[in-house]
C-alpha positions in Angstrom: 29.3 10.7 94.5 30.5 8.1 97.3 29.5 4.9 95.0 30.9 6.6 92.2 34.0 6.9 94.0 33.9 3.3 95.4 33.0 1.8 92.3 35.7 4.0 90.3 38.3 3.9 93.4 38.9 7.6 92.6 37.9 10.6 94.3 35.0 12.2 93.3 34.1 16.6 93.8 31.7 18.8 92.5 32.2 22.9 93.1 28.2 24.4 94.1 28.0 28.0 93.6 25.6 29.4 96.1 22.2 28.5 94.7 23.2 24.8 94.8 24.1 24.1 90.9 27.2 22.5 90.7 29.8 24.7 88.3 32.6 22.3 87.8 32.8 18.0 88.2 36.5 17.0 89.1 37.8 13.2 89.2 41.3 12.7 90.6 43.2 9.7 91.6 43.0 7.7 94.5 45.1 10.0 96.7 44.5 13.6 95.7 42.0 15.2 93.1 43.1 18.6 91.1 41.0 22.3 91.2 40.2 23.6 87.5 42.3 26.7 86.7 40.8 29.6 87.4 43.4 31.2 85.4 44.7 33.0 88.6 41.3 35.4 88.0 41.4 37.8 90.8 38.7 37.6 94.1 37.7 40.9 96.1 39.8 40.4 99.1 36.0 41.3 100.7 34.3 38.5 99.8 35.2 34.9 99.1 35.0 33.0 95.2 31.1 31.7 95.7 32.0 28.4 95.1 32.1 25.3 97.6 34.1 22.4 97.3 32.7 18.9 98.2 35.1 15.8 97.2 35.0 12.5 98.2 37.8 10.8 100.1 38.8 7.0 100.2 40.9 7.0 103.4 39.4 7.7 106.6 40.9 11.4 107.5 40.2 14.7 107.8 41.2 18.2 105.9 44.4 17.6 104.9 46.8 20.3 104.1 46.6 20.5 100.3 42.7 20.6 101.0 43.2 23.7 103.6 45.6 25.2 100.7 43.7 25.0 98.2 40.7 26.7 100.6 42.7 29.7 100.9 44.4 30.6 97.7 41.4 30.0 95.1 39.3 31.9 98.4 36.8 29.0 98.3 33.4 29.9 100.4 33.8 26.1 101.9 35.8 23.2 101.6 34.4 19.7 102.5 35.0 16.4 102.1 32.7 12.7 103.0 34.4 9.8 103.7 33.5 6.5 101.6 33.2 3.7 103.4 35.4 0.9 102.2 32.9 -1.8 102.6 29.5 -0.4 101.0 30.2 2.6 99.5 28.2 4.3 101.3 29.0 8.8 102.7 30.3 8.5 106.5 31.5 11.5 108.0 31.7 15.1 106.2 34.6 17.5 107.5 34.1 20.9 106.7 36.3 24.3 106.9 36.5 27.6 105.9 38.4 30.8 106.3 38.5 33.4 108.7 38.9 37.2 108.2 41.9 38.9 109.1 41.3 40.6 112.5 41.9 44.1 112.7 43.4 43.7 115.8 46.0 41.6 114.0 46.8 43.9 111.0 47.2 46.5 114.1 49.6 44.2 115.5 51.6 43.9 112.8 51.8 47.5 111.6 53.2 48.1 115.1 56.0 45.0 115.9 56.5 44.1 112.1 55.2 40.3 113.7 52.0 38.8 112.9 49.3 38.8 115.2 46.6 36.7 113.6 45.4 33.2 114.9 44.3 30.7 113.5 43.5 31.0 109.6 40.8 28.3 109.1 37.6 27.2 111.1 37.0 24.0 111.2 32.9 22.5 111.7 31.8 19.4 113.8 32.4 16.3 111.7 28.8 15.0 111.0 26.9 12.4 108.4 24.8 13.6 105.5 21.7 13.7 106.9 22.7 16.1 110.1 24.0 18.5 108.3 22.2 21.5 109.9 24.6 24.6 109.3 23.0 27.3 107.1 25.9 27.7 104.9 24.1 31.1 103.3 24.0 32.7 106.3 28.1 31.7 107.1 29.2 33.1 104.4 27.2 36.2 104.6 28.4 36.8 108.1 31.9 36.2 107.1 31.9 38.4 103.9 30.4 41.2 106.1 33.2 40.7 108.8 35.9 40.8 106.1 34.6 43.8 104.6 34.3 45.4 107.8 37.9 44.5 108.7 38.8 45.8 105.4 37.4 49.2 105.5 38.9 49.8 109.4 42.3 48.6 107.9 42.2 51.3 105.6 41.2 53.8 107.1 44.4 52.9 110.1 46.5 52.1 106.8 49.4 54.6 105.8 50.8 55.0 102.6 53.7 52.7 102.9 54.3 49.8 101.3 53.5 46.3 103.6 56.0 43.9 103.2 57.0 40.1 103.8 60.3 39.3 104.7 61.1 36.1 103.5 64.9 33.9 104.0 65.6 30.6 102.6 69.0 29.1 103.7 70.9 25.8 103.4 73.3 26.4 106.6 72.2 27.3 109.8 69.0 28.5 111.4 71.0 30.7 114.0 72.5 32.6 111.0 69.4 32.9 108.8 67.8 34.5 111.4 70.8 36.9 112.0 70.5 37.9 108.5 67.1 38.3 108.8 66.6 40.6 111.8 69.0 42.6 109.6 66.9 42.6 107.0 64.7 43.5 109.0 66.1 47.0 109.7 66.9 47.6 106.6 63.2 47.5 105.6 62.0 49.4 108.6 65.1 52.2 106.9 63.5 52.1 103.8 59.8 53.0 105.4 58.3 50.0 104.6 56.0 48.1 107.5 56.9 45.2 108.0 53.9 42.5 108.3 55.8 39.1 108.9 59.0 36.8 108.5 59.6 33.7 106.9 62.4 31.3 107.1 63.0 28.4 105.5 66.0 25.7 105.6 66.4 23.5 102.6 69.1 20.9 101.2 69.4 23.3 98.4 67.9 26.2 96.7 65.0 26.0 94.4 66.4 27.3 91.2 62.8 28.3 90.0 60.9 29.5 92.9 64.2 29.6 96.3 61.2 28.3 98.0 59.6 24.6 98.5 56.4 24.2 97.2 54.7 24.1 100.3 55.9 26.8 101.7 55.6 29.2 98.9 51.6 28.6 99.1 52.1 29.4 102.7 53.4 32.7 101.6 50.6 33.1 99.3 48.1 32.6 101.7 50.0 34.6 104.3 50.0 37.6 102.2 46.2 37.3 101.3 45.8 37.6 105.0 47.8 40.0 106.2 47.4 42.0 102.8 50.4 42.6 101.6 52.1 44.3 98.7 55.6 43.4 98.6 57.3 40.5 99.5 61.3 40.7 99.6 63.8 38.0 99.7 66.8 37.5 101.9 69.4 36.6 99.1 70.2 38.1 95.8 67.4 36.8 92.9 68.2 35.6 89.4 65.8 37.5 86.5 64.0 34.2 86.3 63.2 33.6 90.2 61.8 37.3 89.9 59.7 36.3 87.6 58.3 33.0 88.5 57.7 34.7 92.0 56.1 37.5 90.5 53.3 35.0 88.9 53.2 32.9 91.6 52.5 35.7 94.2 50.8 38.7 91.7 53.2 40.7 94.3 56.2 43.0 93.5 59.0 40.6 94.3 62.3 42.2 95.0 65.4 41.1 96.9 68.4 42.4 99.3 70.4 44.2 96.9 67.6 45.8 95.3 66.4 46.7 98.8 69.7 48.7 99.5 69.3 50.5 96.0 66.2 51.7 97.0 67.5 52.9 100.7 70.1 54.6 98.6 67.8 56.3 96.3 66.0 57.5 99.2 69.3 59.1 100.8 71.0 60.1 97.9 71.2 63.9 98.4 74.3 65.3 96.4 74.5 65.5 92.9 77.4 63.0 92.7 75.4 60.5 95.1 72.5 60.6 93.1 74.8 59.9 89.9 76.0 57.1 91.6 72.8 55.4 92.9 71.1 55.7 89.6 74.1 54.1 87.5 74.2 51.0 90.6 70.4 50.6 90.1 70.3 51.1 86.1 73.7 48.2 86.1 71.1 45.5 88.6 68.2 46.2 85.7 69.8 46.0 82.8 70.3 42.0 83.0 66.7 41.7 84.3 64.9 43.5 81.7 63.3 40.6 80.0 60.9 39.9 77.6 57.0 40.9 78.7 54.0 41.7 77.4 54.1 43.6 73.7 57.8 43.4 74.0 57.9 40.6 70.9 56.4 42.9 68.6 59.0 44.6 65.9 58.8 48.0 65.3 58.6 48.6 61.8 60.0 51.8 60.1 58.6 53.0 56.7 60.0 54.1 53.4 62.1 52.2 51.0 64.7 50.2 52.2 63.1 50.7 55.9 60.9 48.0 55.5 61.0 44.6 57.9 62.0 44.1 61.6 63.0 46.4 63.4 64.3 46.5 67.2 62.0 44.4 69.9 61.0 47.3 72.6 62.5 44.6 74.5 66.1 45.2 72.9 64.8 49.2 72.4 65.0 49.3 76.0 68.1 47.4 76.6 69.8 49.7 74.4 68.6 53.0 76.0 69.6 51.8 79.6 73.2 51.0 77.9 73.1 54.2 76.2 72.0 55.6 80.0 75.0 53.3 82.0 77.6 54.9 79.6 76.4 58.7 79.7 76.4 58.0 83.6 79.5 56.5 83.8 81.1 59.8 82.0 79.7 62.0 84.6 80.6 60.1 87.3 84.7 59.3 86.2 84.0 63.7 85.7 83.2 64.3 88.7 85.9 61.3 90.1 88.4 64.1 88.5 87.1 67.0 90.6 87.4 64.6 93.7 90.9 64.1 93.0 91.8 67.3 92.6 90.5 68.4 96.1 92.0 65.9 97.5 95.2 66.5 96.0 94.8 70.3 97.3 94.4 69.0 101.2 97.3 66.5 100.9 98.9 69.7 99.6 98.6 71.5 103.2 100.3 68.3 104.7 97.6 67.1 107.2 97.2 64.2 107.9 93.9 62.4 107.0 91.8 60.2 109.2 89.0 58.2 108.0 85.8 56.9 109.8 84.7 53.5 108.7 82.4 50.8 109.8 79.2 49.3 109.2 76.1 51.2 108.3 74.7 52.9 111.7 77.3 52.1 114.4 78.0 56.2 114.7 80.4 57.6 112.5 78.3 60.5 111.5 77.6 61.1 115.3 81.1 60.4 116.3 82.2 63.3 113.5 80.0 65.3 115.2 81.1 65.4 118.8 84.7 65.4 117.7 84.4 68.4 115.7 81.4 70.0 116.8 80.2 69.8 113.3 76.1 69.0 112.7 76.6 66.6 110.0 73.3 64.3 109.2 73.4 61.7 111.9 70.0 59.4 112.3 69.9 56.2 114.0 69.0 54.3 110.8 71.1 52.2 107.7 73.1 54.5 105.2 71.9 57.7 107.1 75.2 59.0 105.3 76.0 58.5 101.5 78.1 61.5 100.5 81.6 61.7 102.4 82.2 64.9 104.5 85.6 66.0 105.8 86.1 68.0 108.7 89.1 69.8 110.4 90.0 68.5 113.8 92.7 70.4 116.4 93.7 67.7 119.0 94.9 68.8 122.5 98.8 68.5 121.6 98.3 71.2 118.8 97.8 69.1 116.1 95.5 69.2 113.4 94.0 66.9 111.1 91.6 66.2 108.4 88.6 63.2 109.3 86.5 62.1 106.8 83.0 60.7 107.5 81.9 57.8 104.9 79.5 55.6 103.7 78.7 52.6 105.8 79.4 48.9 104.6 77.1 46.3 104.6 77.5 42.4 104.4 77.1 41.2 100.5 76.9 45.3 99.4 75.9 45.0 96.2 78.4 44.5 93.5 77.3 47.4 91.1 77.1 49.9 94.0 80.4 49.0 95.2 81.4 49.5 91.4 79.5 52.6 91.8 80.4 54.7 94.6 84.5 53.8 94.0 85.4 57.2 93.5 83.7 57.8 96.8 85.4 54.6 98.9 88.4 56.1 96.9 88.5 59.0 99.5 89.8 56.3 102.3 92.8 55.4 100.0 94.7 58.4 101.1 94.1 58.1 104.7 97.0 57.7 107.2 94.5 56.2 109.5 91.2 54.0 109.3 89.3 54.4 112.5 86.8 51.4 112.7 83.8 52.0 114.5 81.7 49.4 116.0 78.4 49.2 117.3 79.5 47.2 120.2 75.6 46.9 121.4 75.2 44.8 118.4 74.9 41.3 119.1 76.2 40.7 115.8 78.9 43.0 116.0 81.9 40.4 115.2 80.1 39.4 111.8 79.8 43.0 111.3 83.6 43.8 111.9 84.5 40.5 109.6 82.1 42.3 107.0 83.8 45.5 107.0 87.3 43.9 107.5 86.5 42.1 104.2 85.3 44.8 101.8 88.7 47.1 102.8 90.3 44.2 101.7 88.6 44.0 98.3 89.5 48.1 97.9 92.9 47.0 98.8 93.5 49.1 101.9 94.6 47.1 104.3 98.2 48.5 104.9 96.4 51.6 106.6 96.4 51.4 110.1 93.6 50.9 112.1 91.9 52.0 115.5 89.0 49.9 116.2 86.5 52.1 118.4 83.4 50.6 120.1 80.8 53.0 120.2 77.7 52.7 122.3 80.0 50.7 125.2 77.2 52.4 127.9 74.7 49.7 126.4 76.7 46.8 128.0 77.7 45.6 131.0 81.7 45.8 132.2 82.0 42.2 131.8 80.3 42.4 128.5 82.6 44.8 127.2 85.8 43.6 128.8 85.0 40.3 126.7 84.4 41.4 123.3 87.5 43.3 123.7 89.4 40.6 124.4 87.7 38.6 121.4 88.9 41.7 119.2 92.0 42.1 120.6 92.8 38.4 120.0 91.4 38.1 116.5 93.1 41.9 115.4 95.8 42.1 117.6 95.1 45.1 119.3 93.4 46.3 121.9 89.8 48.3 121.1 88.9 52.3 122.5 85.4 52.0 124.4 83.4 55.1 123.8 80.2 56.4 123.2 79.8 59.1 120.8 77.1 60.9 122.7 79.2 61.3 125.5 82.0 63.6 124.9 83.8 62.6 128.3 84.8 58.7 127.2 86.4 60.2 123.9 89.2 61.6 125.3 90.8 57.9 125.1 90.4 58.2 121.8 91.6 61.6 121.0 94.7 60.4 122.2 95.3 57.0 120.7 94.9 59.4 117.6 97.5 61.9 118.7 99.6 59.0 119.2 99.4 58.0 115.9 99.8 61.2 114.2 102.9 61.6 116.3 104.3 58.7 114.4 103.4 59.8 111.0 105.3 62.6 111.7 108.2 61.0 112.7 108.1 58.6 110.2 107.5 61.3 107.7 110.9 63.6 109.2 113.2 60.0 108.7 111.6 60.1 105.2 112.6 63.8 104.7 116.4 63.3 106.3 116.8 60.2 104.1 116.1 61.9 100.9 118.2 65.4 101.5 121.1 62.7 102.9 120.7 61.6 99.3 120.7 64.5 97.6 123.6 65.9 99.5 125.5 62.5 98.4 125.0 63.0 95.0 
């Protein structure tokens, strides 16, 4: 192989299954040399492919990283190459490596903190000449299989039934905010009940339009979720039907992304009749421009009889049609049941109470601030979209007023388009508030993205002429100079000042109770001058 190569100047490799024949011959290039296509045929994840790699190499260095790469996706027993020298052709050093089992101890680790607790992936043998060569490579890779299966079968008998997931962002701004995003997306997997086995971020110039990822690192992804033995792997950013795809091949994974992430989360909440209307027509709206053509879907289904003879609908555009069919029947029940809404609504502005509205982003406390303001037991978990269907409660403040608050679904940064489109008639219960009180999770250190966030989407439903009390709940997390300066960021970006509160501790809401009293007392007012000014009319006519 080595005058081959320095007669040829190519390299030169041979894959040896384990009784020493050689399987495949490869000849690259001068720089690199490609692997045959398996075809992407699937190994045991207990043992490795019984095949080692030995390729010549003109330059003098070691393992390089397509070398390690191609080690651990095609699950190669050994990878070596032998240096030519560039004078007589003759093998110099061989450099040898091959992988290493997950630990248990890792997968524990992971299953625990959602972070990765493996070390090293490869191993890498003494560089050595031909003839002192004295490893038993049999042996190895016995020991190594049996370790892996071992591994394997204490992983599952720790493993639960959730799905085991790898986070993955790609961004072209700034690290600082990728990794904001993240650690949100982050919680929202750990709401959904997934375990979270690792994070990936990547910066690029600009998204791959194919694959989001580089090349590089997607084959790090693929040989990250080999290890850690994943079965999911979802995205940071919204995917196009074609990046699902390609990542679907490239991986063999389920590939989803954010949006479809807080679909599911809904799905899981989703306990009225209405909400479950709504989260099925959101999630049947993201499919229908990803249904694309698969396997058998190419084939016509002919009908018989005269005149019923030739192509007939691709179960491709078969199914296309029924989810259309699906969207409108679900749309009708939902602009039904938008009706009934109305109605009830129309029957409480009817007893002339005033209506306040909770709002904020997904777990800051609404639910548990409803609660300790009405001493009510609404669902209130300290997790994302805990709440989905809106709940109204009567409140009697100390100066004998009483009013109507409504608890309601949290906001999210980029909430999916169809839900949004979805749950309308839901958000449509704020539009006839007299007051928006926003609560914030102060103890979030992301909690002036999250206020932007929620300022923007009341600005898409077009509320902002309601007038708002910004509340931040769980101020006993922070320190008094903490609080004091996020209230001053607040009060100098909205021009008011903020109530600090916690919602668990009915003694700091009385600030709160009364900032609302306040208010009412000017609807009131404002709503007598209304009164005078119409009967002064009528009396004038």
């Amino acid at each position: 192989m080595s005058e081959l190569s320095f007669e040829t100047g190519r390299q030169v490799g041979v894959l040896l299954n384990r009784k020493g024949q050689v399987e495949y011959v490869m000849v690259g290039t001068a720089k690199g040399i490609e692997m045959p296509d398996f075809g992407r045929s699937r190994v045991s994840t207990d043992r490795f492919r019984g095949l080692r790699c030995v390729h010549t190499r003109l330059k003098n260095e070691g393992l390089t990283r397509d070398d390690l790469t191609d080690l651990a996706l095609l699950r190669l027993d050994l990878m070596s190459i032998v240096h030519v020298d560039d004078r007589t052709g003759l093998p110099g050093l061989v450099h040898s490596a091959h992988l290493l089992p997950t630990t248990s101890d890792a997968a524990d680790t992971a299953d625990n903190t959602g972070e990765n607790g493996t070390g090293d992936a490869y191993a890498f043998l003494d560089p050595a000449i031909p003839s002192q060569l004295d490893t038993d490579f049999g042996s190895l890779i016995t020991s190594l299989e049996d370790e892996m299966a071992r591994v394997r079968r204490t992983a599952r008998t720790r493993r639960t039934d959730r799905d085991r997931v790898i986070l993955v962002g790609v961004t072209t701004g700034y690290i600082d905010e990728a990794e904001e995003s993240m650690a949100e997306l982050s919680e929202l997997a750990l709401s959904a009940g997934v375990v979270v086995l690792d994070k990936i971020i990547q910066r690029r110039p600009k998204i791959d339009p194919k694959t989001v990822l580089g090349r590089g690192k997607l084959d790090d992804l693929l040989i990250r979720s080999m290890q850690l033995g994943a079965d999911l792997i979802v995205f940071d950013t919204e995917l196009s039907p074609t990046q699902v795809r390609s990542l679907s091949e490239a991986t063999d994974l389920k590939v989803i992304d954010r949006p479809q992430l807080i679909l599911d989360i809904f799905a899981q909440r989703a306990q009225s009749r209405e909400g479950k209307l709504q989260v099925e027509l959101a999630q049947l709206k993201y499919l229908l421009p990803r249904l694309v053509m698969g396997k058998n879907s190419a084939f016509s289904r002919l009908a018989g009889g005269i005149g019923g003879r030739g192509p007939g609908e691709t179960k491709l555009e078969t199914d296309r049609r029924r989810v259309r069919d699906k969207i409108t029947q679900l749309e009708k029940q939902v602009e039904s049941l938008r009706g009934q809404r109305q109605e009830r609504r129309k029957s409480r502005m009817q007893k002339n109470l005033p209506i306040i509205s909770l709002v904020g982003y997904t777990n800051a406390g609404k639910s548990t601030l409803l609660n300790s303001l009405t001493q009510s037991k609404v669902y209130a978990e300290k997790q994302m979209f805990a709440t989905l269907d809106p709940t109204s409660r009567r409140l009697r403040l100390p100066q004998d007023q009483e009013v109507i608050i409504n608890d309601t679904v949290g906001f999210i940064r980029d909430l999916p388009a169809d839900l949004m489109a979805a749950f309308r008639a839901t958000l449509e219960e704020m539009a006839d508030s007299d007051l928006l009180v926003h609560v914030v999770d102060a103890a979030n250190p992301r909690a002036m993205q999250q206020i932007e966030s929620v300022d923007r989407i009341i600005s898409d439903l077009e509320l902002n002429d309601i007038p708002q009390v910004i509340v931040l709940n769980k101020s006993d997390l922070l320190s008094a100079e903490e609080l004091e300066m996020l209230g001053r960021q607040i009060g100098a970006e909205k021009g008011s000042d903020p109530v600090a509160i916690s919602a668990i501790k009915l003694r700091t809401l009385s600030l709160l109770v009364e900032r609302i009293g306040t208010r009412v007392e000017s609807f009131e007012e404002s709503s007598e001058d209304d009164d005078a000014a119409v009967l002064k009319t009528v009396a004038a006519n």
